[in-house]
C-alpha positions in Angstrom: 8.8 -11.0 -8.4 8.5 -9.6 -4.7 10.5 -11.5 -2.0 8.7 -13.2 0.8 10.0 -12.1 3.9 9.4 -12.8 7.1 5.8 -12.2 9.0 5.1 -8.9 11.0 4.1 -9.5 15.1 2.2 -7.1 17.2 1.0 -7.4 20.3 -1.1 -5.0 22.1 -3.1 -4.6 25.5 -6.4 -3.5 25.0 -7.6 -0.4 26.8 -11.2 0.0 26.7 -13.4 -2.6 26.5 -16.5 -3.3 24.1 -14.6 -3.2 21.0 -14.8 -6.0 17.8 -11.9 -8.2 17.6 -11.4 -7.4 14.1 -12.4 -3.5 14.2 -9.9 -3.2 17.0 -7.0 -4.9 14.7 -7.9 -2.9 11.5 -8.1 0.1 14.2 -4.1 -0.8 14.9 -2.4 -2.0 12.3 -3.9 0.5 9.2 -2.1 -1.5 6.3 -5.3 -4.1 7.1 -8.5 -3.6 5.9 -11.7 -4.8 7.9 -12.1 -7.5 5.7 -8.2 -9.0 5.4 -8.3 -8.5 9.3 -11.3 -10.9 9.3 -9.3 -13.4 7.2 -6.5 -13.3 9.7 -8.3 -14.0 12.7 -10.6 -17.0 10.6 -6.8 -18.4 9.3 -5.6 -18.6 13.2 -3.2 -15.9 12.9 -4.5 -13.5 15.7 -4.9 -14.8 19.0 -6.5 -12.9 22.5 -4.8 -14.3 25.7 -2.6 -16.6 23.5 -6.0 -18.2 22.4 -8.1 -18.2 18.8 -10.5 -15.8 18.5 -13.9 -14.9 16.3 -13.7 -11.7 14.9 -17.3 -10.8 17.0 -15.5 -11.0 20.1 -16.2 -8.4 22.4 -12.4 -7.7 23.7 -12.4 -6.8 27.6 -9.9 -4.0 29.3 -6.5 -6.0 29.7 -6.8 -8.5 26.8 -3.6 -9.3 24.9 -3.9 -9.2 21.5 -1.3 -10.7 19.2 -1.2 -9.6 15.3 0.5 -12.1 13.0 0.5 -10.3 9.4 2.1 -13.8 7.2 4.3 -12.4 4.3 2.7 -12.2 1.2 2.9 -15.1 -1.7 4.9 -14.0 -4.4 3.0 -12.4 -7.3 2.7 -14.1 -10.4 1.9 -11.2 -12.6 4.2 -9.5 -14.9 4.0 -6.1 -16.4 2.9 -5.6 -19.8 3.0 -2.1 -21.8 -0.4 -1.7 -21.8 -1.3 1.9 -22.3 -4.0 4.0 -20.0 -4.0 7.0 -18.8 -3.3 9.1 -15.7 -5.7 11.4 -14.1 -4.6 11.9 -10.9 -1.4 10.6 -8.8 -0.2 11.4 -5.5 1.9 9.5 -3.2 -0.5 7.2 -1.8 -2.8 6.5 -4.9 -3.7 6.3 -9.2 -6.9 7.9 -10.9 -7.0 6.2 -14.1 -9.4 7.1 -17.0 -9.8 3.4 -17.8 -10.6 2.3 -21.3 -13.2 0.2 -22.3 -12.4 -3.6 -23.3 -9.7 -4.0 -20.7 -10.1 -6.2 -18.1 -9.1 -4.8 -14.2 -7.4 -7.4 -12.8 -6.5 -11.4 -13.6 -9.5 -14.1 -13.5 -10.1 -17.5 -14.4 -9.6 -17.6 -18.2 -8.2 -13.7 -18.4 -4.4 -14.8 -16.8 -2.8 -11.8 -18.5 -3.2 -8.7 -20.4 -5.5 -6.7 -17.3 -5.5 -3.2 -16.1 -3.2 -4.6 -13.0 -0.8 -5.9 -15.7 -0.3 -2.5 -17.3 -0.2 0.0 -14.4 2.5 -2.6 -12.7 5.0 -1.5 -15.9 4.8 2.2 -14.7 4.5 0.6 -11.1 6.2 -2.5 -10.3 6.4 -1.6 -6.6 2.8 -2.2 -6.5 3.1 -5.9 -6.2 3.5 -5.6 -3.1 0.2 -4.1 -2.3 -2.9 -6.3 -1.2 -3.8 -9.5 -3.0 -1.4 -11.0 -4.7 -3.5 -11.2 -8.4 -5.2 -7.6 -7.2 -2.2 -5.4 -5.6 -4.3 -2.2 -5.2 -7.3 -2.5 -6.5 -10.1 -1.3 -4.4 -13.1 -1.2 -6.9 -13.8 -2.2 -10.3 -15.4 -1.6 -13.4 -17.0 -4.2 -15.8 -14.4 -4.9 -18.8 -16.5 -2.7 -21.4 -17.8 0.2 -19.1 -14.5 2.4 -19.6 -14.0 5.7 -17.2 -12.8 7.2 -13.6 -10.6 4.2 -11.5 -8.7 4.5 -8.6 -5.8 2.6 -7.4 -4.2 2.4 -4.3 0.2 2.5 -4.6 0.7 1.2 -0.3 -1.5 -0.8 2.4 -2.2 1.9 4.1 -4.5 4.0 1.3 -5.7 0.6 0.4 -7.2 0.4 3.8 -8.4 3.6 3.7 -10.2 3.6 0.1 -11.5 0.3 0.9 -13.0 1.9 4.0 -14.4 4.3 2.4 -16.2 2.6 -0.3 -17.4 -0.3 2.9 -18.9 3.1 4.3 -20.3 4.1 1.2 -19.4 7.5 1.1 -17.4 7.5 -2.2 -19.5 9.7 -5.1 -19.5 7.4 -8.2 -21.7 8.6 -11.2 -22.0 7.2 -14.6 -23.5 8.1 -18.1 -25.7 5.6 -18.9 -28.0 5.0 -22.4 -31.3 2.9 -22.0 -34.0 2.5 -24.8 -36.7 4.1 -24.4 -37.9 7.1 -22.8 -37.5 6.9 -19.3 -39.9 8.5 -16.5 -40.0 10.2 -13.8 -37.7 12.2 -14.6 -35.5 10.9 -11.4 -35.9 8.0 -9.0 -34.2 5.0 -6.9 -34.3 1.4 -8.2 -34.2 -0.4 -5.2 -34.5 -4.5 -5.5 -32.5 -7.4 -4.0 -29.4 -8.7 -7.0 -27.9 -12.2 -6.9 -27.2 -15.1 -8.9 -29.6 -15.5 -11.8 -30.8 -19.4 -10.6 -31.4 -20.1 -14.1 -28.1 -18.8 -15.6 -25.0 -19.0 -13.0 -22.9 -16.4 -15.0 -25.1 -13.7 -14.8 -26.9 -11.6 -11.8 -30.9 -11.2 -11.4 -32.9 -9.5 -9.1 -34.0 -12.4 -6.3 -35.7 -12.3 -3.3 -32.8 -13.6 -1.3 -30.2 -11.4 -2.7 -28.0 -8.7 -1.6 -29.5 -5.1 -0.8 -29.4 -3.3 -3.8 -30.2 0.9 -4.4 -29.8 2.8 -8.0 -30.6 6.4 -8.2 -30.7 8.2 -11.5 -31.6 11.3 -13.1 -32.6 11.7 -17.2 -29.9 13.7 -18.8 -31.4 13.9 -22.0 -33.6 12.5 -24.0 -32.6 11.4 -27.6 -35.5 10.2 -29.9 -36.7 6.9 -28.3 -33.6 6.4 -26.1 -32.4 8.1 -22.3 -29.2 9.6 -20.9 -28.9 8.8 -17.9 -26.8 9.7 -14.6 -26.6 7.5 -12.3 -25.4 6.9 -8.8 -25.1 3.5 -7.8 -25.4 3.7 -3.3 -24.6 -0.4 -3.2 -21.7 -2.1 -5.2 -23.5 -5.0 -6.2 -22.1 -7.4 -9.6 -23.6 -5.8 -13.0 -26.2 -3.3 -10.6 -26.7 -1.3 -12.7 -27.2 -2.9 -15.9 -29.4 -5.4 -13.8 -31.6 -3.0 -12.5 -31.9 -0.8 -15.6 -33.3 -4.0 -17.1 -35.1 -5.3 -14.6 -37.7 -1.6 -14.9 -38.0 -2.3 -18.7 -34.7 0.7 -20.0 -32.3 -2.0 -21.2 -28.7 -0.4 -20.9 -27.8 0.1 -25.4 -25.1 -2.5 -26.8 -24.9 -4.7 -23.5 -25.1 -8.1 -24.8 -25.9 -10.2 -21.4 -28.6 -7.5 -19.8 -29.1 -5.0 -22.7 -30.5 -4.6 -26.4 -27.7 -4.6 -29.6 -26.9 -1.8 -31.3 -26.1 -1.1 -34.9 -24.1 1.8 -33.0 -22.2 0.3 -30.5 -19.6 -2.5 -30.2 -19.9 -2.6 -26.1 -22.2 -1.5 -23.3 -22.6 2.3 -22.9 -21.5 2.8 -19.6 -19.3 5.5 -18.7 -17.9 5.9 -15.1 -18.0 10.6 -15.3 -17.6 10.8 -11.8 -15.5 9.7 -8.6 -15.0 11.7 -5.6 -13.4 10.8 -2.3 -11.1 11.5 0.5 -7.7 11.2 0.1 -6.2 9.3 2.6 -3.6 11.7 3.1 -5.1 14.4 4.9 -9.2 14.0 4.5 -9.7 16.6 1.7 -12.4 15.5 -0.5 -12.2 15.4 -3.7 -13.6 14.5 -7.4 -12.3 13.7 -10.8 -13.9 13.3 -13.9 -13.8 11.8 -17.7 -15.3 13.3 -20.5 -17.4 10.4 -22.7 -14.6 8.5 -24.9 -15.1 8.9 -28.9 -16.7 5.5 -29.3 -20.0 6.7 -27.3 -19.9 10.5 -28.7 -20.4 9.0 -32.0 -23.2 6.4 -30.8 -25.2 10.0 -29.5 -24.4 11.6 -32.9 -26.0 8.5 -34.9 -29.0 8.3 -32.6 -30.0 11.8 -32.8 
């Protein structure tokens, strides 16, 4: 269990004027993301000229800006030897080659036994990182879609990756196996995903949802069925999947969006592809994961 120690205080004088409240804090302090800056300035805990402050203000030349970063809650999770396995590590982050069936990080109703819960036993420091139930996490992948993760180990990267997936200039691709044969041969799905009015647990596209864009690309075609890559631009709950089903290719074995499989015993989702920058000095760069034994087998029986 971390120790809570006593809040960090900055105070700055702004230079140039024009800037966002909450740009120009994530700007100076880089262990805050845009969005946990936001938080702070909603929660009272950064002032301009000793006053509150929306994170749209427009900051003028001479403004004083105080930063109060509160100490972090201590973290209720514990490690648990979970195995996964390590693609990548450097000093500021984890690639993980994450397998399917394991949850990332705790939930209501999933307290225990998560990816977070595993990678603190090699990592305890890592506690200490972010939200208290999600220290380092910067994306996710759905409990059955197994494949390439990444994992922030300090504040700083976590700002960093977080950026760049808000910018959308991370490269995520996944191997994906719909029924039926899919054409063109290469496209965008692009439709609005929200909550599914008529079933709260699941996503649907709606007119008032969040912007959504899919591309993909036919790997192969096996019998009635399509591998497919595909390249989510938007981070939307269950894209994907949604989108695949809402053109007609159900994604094989997904029980909430999908069709069954005599084949399969989860989704076949597979996250191939991530690339990046690191945070350390801007170098992009990509990992991979080959397709795990469980969907190998589901191509061999289809073909």
């Amino acid at each position: 269990m971390r120790l809570v120690s006593n809040p960090e205080v900055y105070r700055f004088i702004v230079d140039e004027p024009g800037v966002r409240l909450d740009k120009y804090v994530a700007e100076k302090c880089p262990q805050l993301s845009r969005t946990r800056a936001q938080r702070l300035i909603s929660e009272g805990y950064i002032m301009v000229n000793e006053s509150p402050a929306k994170a749209s203000l427009k900051l003028d030349a001479g403004d004083g800006v105080t930063i109060t970063i509160p100490p972090v809650a201590p973290s209720p999770l514990l490690p648990e030897a979970i195995p996964f396995n390590i693609i990548y590590e450097d000093n500021d982050l984890l690639v993980i080659d994450k397998p399917a069936g394991l949850i990332v990080h705790p939930a209501p109703g999933h307290p225990s036994h998560t990816l977070v819960n595993a990678i603190l036993s090699h990592f305890p420091h890592l506690a200490d990182i972010g939200d208290s139930l999600r220290p380092g996490i910067v994306h996710r992948l759905d409990k059955d879609t197994s494949g390439v993760m990444l994992v922030a180990k300090n504040s700083v990267a976590q700002a960093n990756l977080a950026e760049q997936f808000r910018a959308r200039s991370v490269v995520k691709a996944y191997l994906v196996l719909v029924k039926g044969h899919l054409t063109p041969e290469s496209g965008i799905i692009e439709a609005p995903i929200g909550r599914d009015p008529r079933n709260r647990k699941r996503m649907a596209v709606v007119t008032n949802g969040r912007e959504a864009r899919t591309e993909y690309h036919v790997a192969k075609y096996i019998g009635n069925y399509t591998l497919l890559e595909i390249k989510p631009e938007t981070g939307r709950t269950h894209q994907i999947r949604v989108h695949l089903s809402a053109i007609g290719y159900p994604v094989v074995g997904d029980p909430m969006y999908g069709v069954k499989s005599p084949h399969l015993s989860r989704q076949f989702m597979h996250a191939s592809r991530l690339g990046f920058n690191l945070p350390s000095n801007g170098e992009y760069v990509e990992f991979t994961s080959e397709l795990p034994p469980d969907l190998e087998q589901a191509l061999k029986d289809i073909s």
